[in-house]
N, C-alpha and C positions, 0 to 999 in steps of 0.2 A: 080322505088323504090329507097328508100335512097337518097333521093333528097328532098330538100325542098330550094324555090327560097327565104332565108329571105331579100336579098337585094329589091325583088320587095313589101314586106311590106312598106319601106321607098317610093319607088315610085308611089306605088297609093294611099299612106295616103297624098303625095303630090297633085294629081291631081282629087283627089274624095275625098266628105266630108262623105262618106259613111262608116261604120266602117269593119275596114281588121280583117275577121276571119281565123284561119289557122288550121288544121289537123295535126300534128306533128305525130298522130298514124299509118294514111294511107302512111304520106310519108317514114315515118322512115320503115314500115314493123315489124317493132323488137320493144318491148315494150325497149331495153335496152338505145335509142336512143331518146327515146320519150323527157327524161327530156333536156338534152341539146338542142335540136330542141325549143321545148317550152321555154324556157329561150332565148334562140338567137330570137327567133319572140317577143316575149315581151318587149323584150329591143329595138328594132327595130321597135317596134311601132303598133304590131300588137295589136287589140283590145279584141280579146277574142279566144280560144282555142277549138278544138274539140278533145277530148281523151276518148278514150273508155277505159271504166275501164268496169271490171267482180271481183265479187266475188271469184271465180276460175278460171283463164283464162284455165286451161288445161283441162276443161271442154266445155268449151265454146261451140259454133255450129257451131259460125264463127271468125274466124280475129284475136285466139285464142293468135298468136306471138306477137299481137302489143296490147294488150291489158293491162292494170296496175292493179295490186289488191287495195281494198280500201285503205289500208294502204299505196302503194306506191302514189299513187295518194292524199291521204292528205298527205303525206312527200313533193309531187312535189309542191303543192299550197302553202306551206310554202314560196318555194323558189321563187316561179314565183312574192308573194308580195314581198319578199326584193328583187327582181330585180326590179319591177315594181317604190318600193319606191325608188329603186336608181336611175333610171332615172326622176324621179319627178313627177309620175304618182301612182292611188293607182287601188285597185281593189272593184269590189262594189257588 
């Protein structure tokens, strides 16, 4: 947990023409973590994100800490495009 390798997004977007998707939710554990995780993989070349969002995480059934409410979750996709546009890349 709390671990996310974003250096090896740079290393297999080198050696595979396959696109690097990343978990920011499972790694982080903690929805608090999720947004910086996800920006550090985006920027670094990752291609697309997995985050678990709930309407109520404190309901949930499962995974309940790592999950975003809609609202954070469209706050995080604001940011993920202006980093994405900073690096020269957009989202689709």
């Amino acid at each position: 947990r709390n671990t996310l390798d974003v250096s090896a997004v740079a290393v297999v977007k080198e050696r595979s023409s396959l696109p690097i998707i990343i978990d920011p939710s499972h790694a982080a554990g903690k929805s608090r973590y999720i947004e910086s995780l996800s920006l550090a993989g985006i920027a670094a070349g990752a291609d697309g994100l997995i985050i678990e969002v709930h309407p109520n995480p404190k309901v949930a059934m499962s995974d309940a800490a790592q999950q975003l409410t809609i609202p954070e979750y469209q706050a995080l996709v604001k940011k993920v495009r202006a980093v994405a546009g900073a690096v020269g890349r957009s989202l689709t």
